[in-house]
N, C-alpha and C positions, 0 to 999 in steps of 0.2 A: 025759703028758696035756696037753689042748691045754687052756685056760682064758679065759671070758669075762669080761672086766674087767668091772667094776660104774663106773656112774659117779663114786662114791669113789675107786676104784683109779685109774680113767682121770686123775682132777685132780692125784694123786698123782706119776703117773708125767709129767703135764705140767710139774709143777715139776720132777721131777727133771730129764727131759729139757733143757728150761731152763736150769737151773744146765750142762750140758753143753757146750748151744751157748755158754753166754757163755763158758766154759774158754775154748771152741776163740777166740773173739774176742779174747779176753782175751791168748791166749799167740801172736796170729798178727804182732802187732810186733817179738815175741823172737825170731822165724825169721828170722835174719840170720847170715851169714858170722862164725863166732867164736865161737857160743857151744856152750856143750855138751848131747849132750842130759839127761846130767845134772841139767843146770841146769834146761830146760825140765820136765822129772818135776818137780822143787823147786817150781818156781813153779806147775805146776799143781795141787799137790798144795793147797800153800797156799789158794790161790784155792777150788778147790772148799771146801774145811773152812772157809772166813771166810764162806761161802754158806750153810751149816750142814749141808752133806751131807759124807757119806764118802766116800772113791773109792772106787768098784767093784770096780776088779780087784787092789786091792790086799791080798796074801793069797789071793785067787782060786784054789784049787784051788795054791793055794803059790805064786801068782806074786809076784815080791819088790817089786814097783814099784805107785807112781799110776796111772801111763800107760804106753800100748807106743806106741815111737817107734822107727820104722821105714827104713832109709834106705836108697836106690835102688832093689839088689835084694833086699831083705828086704821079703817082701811079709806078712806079719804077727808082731808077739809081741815086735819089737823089744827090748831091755834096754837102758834108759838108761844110759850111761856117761860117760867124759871126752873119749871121741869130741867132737870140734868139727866141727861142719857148717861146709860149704865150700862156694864161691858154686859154682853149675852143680849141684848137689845135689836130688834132692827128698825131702822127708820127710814120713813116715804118722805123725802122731798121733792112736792110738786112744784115746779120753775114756771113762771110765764115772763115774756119779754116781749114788748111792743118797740119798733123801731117807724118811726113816720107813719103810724098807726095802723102797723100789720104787724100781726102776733106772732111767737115762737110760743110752745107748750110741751114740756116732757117730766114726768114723775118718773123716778128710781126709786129701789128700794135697795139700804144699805145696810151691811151690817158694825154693828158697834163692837170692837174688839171678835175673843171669841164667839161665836154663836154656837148654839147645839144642833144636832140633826135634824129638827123639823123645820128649823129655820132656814138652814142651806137649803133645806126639799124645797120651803114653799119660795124663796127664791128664783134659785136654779128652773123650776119650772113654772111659776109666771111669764120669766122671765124668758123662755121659750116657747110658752102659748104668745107670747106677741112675735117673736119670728112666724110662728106658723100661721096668725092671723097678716100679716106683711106679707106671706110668700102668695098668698090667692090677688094681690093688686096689680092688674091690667088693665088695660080699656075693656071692656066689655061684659067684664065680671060684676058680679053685684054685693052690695053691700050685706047680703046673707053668708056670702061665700067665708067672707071675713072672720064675720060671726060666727060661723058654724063650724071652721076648723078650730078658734079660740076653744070653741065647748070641749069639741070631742078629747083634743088635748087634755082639756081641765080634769075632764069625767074620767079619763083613761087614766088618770094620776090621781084619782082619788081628792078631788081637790073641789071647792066651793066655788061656785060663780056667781058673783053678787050682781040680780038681776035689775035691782032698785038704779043701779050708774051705767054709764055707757061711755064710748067715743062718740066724736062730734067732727063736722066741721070746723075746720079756723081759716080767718082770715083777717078784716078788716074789725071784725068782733070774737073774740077769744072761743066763744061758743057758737057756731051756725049749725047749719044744714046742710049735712044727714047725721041725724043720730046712726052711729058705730055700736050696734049689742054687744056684747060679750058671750053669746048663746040666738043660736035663729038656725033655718032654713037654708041650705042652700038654694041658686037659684033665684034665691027673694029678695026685693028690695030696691032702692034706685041703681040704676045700671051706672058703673064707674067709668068714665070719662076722662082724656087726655086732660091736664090742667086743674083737676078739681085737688083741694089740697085736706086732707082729715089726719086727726089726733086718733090712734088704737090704742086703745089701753088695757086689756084684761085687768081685775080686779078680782083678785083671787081669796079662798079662807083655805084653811087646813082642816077647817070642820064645818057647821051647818053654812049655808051661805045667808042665813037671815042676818039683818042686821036693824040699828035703830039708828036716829038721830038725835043727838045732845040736844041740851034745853039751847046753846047758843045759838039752832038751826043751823047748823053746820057740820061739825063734825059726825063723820060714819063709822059705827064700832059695829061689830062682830055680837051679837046677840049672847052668843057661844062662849066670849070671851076668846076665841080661838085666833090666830096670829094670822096679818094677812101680806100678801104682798101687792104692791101693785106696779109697772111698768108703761111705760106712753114713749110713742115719738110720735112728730109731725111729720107726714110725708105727703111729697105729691106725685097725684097719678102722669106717667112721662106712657112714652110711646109703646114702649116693652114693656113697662111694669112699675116700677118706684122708682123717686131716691129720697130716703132718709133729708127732713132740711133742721133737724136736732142733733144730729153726729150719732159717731157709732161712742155708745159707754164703754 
């Protein structure tokens, strides 16, 4: 069931969102050559809970971590380990923050020292197919719209759309109702409503967009072995259109 935030809920999920973006702020000095990402789950965990929220995905349907940290071709679900990030690297760190039991949720993807050309490519335009999927959010538009400008984006850049993940609803439960495609129709789908508040994320490859899942049942890799990136905010639908309640990266 899809749900109209109240303006309660809406301030609600602005702080939590909030405590999110400043994670992702907070931990983007630590993305260097040598550390583990381990380490990075530790300090974000910290950080969010000295903010007075909980992390979201932690326990999540059994997930065992803070955050999913993501590297090259792991394009989501990542498991923190003693894995050390290495210069030419990029890394997806997904954030969730719950404040009085309403969720913030946004995944960046960064890079680890220098990176090479396909890496800035699949960046730079992930990281653009979620503007273009944000710029179609009004009241009246539908959740195809969304969808469908992430694809052509994708397609137009030569780039993988992984069909298996989606956006979502957030609110009171990190994951609700509407699944958000990353590929659909325009025209299709639930019609977008003042109040309503969803996570876009395009999940992009540089090459096929198959991919599999780890024996953990969690983490999402690239079939291909090819590098991905992935990008989220949480926004809610307002009168004209959006506002971002994850900050601008």
């Amino acid at each position: 069931m899809i749900t109209i935030k109240s303006q309660r809920e809406i301030e609600l999920l602005r702080i939590a969102g909030n405590v999110v973006y400043k994670t992702h702020q907070y931990l983007k000095p630590f993305i260097k050559e040598g550390v583990t990402t381990e380490e990075l789950n530790r300090l974000g965990e910290e950080y969010i809970r000295s903010l007075g929220c909980t992390p979201s995905f932690k326990g999540y349907e059994g997930f065992p971590y803070a955050i999913c940290i993501s590297v090259n071709s792991e394009v989501v679900h990542g498991f923190p380990s003693k894995r050390k990030l290495k210069n030419g690297d990029i890394v997806t760190l997904d954030i969730g923050a719950c404040w009085k039991g309403y969720h913030g949720d946004s995944g960046w993807t960064y890079a680890v020292g220098e990176v090479d050309d396909d890496k800035k490519y699949i960046m730079e335009h992930t990281e653009k197919a979620l503007y273009k999927g944000l710029a179609e959010i009004k009241p009246g538009a539908r959740i195809g719209d969304i969808s469908h400008a992430i694809q052509v984006y994708a397609e137009q850049h030569n780039l993988g759309v992984v069909k298996e993940l989606c956006g979502h609803g957030v609110g009171t439960d990190v994951h609700e109702d509407p699944e958000v495609p990353n590929y659909g129709e325009p025209g299709t789908g639930p019609k977008l409503k003042e109040g309503m508040v969803i996570a876009v994320e395009p999940m992009l490859t540089l090459g096929s967009p198959k991919v599999y899942l780890y024996d953990n049942n969690w983490t999402v890799d690239t079939q291909d072995g090819s590098i991905s990136g992935h990008y989220e905010h949480t926004v809610v639908v307002t009168k004209d259109g959006y506002e971002i309640l994850t900050g601008e990266m």
